[in-house]
C-alpha positions, -999 to 999 in steps of 0.1 A, spaced: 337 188 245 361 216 252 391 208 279 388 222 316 420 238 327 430 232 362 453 253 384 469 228 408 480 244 440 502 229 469 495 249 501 511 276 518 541 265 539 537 255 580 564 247 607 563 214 596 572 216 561 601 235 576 609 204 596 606 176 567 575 164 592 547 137 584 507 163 578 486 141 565 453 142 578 465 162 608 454 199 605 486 220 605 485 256 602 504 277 579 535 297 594 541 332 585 555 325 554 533 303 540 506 333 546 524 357 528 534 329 500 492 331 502 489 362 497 514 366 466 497 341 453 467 354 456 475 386 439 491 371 409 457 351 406 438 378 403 457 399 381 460 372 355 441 341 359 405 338 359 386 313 381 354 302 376 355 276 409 379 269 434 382 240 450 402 229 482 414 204 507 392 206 541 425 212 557 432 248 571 465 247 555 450 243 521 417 260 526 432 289 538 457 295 514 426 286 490 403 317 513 426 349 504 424 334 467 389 335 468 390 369 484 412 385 457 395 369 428 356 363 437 353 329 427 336 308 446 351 284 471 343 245 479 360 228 508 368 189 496 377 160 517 385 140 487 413 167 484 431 157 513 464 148 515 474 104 520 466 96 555 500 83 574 480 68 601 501 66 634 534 77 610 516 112 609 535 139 631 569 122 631 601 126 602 609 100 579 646 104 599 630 94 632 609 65 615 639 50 599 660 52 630 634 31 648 615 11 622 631 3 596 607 -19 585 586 4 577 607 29 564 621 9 539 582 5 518 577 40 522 609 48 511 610 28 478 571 41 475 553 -3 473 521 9 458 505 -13 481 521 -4 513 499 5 539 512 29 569 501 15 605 474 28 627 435 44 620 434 56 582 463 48 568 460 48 533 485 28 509 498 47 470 470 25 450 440 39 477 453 72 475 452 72 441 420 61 436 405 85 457 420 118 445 419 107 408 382 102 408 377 136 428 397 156 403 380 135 373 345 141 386 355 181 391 371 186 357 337 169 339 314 194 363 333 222 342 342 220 309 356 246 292 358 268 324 393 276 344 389 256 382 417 260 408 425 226 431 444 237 464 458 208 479 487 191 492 524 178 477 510 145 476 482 153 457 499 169 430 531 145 429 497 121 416 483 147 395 518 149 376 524 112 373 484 107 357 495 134 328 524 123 320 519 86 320 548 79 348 542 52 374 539 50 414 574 41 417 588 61 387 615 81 412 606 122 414 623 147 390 600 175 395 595 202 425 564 206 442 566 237 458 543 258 482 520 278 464 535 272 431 510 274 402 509 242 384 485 236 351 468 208 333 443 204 310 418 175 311 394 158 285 375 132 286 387 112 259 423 119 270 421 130 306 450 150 325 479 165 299 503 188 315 505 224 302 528 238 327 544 232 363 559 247 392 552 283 383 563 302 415 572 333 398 550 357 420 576 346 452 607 366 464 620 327 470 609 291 459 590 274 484 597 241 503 594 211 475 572 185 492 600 159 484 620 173 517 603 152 539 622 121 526 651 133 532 
């Protein structure tokens, strides 16, 4: 069975990358930046990359970063819960700086990334859950097309997973690589083998790098 490449795709950049805050499931818009990150992006796609599919969080940050891809290129788009980024339950809207200066408690879990640690409130989804859930997705999407070329837009913690599955590193294996808005990262997956990495953080079509998703820890 021949492989299916995947374009992994972090989201343009919004006000609160800018200030290290907790997304999640909350539906934060992209700033001006992270539209014309978009739109670079986007025309680098579709100068040199063909798409058969895209695919993209439900999340306007993601799906609209995803949109002026689709535009450019002409591949058709799907919009994806299963895409989304972890849920930080009542954690979501506030900076790991503000959590730690009032809960340590909780900060401390987060911090050292328990796979098992679930943050408080409606949703919140510990490391193993989120896993689970955004492994299958990407599993189920590679098998719909093999041999074809599909484009994931989704968020930093999304990929941080995706990169950990292909290279065999664990939950708590501490972060070496940048996951940057709107960089282009590639894998290949099989399904005797599943992900492999072929490239990462490609964000050569942008005047500057964008935000790494690793920011909001610190």
């Amino acid at each position: 069975m021949e492989p299916t490449l995947i374009l992994a795709i972090r989201h343009g950049e919004t006000a609160w990358n800018v200030d290290a805050r907790v997304q999640g499931h909350l539906d934060i818009a992209l700033n001006d930046a992270g539209r014309e990150q978009s739109l670079r992006l986007a025309r680098a796609l579709a100068e040199r990359e063909p798409i058969d599919h895209i695919y993209s969080s439900d999340l306007s940050r993601a799906l609209d970063t995803a949109r002026m891809v689709a535009e450019l290129t002409g591949a058709p788009l799907t919009p994806l819960a299963a895409l989304r980024e972890r849920c930080f339950g009542d954690l979501q809207g506030r900076t790991f700086t503000e959590v730690a200066a009032t809960e340590p408690e909780l900060a401390e879990p987060w911090r050292r990334r328990h796979p098992e640690w679930t943050p408080p409130g409606p949703g919140g989804e510990s490391l193993l859950m989120f896993r689970e859930r955004v492994t299958q997705a990407v599993q189920d999407l590679a098998a719909r097309h093999t041999g074809q070329t599909i484009a994931l837009f989704s968020h930093g913690g999304v990929l941080d997973l995706l990169y950990r599955a292909a290279t065999g590193l664990g939950l708590q294996d501490v972060r070496t690589w940048r996951i940057g808005n709107t960089a282009i990262n590639r894998l290949l997956w099989t399904p005797d083998s599943g992900l492999s990495l072929v490239g990462w953080a490609d964000d050569s079509h942008l005047e500057a790098q964008g935000l790494d998703e690793n920011a909001i820890l610190r």
